[in-house]
N, C-alpha and C positions, 0 to 999 in steps of 0.2 A: 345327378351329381351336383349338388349346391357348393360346395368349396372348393376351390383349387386343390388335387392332387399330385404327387410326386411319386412315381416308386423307386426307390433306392434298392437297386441290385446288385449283389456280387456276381463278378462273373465265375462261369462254370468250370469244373476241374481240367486243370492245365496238365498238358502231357510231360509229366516229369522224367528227366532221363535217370532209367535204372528202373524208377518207380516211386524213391524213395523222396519224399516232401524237403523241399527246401525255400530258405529263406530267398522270394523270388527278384522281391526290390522294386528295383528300375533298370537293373543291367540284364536280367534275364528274359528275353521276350519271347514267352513258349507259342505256341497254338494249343489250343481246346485238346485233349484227351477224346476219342471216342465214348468213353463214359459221358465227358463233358460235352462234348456234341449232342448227346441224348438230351443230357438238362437245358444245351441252350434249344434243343428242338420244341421240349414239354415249355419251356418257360414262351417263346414263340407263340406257341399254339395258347396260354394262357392271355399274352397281352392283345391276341390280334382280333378279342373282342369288346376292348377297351381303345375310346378314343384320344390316342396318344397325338400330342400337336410336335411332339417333340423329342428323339430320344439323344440323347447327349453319353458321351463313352472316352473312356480314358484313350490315350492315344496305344496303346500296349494292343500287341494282336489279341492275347487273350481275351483280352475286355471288348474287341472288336470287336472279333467272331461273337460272342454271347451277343451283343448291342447287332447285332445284324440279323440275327435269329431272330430278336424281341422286331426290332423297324418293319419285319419283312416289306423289304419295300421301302417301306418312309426314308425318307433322308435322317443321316447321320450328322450331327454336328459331334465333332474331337474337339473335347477340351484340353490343355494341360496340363488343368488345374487338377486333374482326376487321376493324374498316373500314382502309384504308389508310391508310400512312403520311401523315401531313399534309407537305404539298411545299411550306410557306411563297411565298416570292413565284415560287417553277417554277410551283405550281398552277396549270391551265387552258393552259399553253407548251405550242406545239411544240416535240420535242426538238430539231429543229434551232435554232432561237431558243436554247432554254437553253445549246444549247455555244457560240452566237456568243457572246452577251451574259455566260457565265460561262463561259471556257476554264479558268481557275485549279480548276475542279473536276474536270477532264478529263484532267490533266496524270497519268502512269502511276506509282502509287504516294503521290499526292494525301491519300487515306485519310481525306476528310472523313466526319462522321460523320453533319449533313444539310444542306439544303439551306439558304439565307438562310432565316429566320424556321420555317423547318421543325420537325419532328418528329426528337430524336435516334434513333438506332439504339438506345441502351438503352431510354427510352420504347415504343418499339416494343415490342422483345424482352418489356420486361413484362406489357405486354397481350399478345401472343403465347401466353407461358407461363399468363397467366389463364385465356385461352381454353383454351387446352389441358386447362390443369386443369380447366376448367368439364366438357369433352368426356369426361375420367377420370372424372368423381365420379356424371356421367349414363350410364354407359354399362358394361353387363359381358360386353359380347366385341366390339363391333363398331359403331364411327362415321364419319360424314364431318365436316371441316371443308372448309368454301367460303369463299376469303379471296382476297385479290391478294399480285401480286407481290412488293411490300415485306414485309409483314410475313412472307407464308411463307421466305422467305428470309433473313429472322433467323430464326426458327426449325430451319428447317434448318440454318444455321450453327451453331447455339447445340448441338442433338443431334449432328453433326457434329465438336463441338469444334472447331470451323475460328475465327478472330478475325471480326469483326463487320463488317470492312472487307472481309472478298473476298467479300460477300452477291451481287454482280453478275455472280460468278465459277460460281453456284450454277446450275445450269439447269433455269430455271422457266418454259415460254413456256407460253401460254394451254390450257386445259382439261389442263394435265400433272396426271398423280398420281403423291403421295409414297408411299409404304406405313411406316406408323410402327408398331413392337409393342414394348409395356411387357416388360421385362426385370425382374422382381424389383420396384423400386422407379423405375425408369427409364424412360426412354423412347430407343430405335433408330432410325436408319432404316434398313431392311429393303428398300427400292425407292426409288429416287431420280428425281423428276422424267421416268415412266415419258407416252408419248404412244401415245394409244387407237388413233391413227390414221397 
């Protein structure tokens, strides 16, 4: 392995009450699903023959539990700078709720940047790129980051060079991994939103 590597993961599906998906935030902090305990298992069994110096994981149990799978073992550092995006008054909605009650966000080419009272997408991106750097300064060949969907997704935008509005456009579903490797001074993505399963 000649270049410093990163893999950026989302963590695995969150046990939703009901079943039904919702906008999860920062206010809701589920545990892993049994489905999602399976992916944080296969994902486990996929990093634990990769030499990880460092797994780093949003402070949110769900992101834990998946980051604890991947470490087996290795120590943990919480960042966070990695919890998810704050989803103002969506926090805690069904996404069906959030399109009745806010179609104005839904409309094709909309291009809000976040939700009422939310977290903007640059906010995001900055902690993004903290974490990341945090992940660089600890590490000399080989890391995980365990985060959600928002913020991996500005970041992936951001290395991408893509505008910060087609983040939805990015595909990022549960226990996906990115593969990121430093170029010089930079950072690539090298594997995009790759699924173990």
């Amino acid at each position: 392995m000649a270049e410093k590597q990163i893999y950026l993961v989302r963590h695995a599906l969150p046990d939703y009450p009901g079943g039904a998906k919702m906008c999860l935030g920062q206010k809701n902090d589920l545990p892993l699903s049994a489905a999602g305990r399976k992916q944080a298992q296969r994902l486990g069994q996929f990093f634990a023959a990769l030499p990880l110096e460092a797994v780093c994981t949003s402070p949110l149990l769900r992101a834990r539990q998946t980051a604890e799978a991947i470490a087996g073992g290795r120590p943990l550092h919480v960042l966070d700078d990695l919890i998810e995006l704050y989803g103002g008054e969506w926090d805690g909605l069904p996404f069906e709720e959030i399109r009745a009650r806010y179609p104005q966000y839904f409309v094709r080419g909309a291009g809000f940047s976040c939700p009422p009272g939310g977290e903007s997408d640059a906010q995001g991106l900055a902690r993004a790129r903290a974490a990341l750097a945090w992940a660089d300064a600890h590490t000399e060949r080989c890391a995980a980051i365990v985060a959600h969907s928002g913020i991996n997704r500005l970041l992936l935008c951001d290395l991408l060079g893509r505008p910060l509005s087609e983040k939805r456009q990015i595909p990022h579903d549960y226990a996906a991994v990115s593969l990121l490797e430093e170029a010089g001074n930079t950072w690539q993505v090298k594997k995009l939103s790759v699924q173990l399963d």
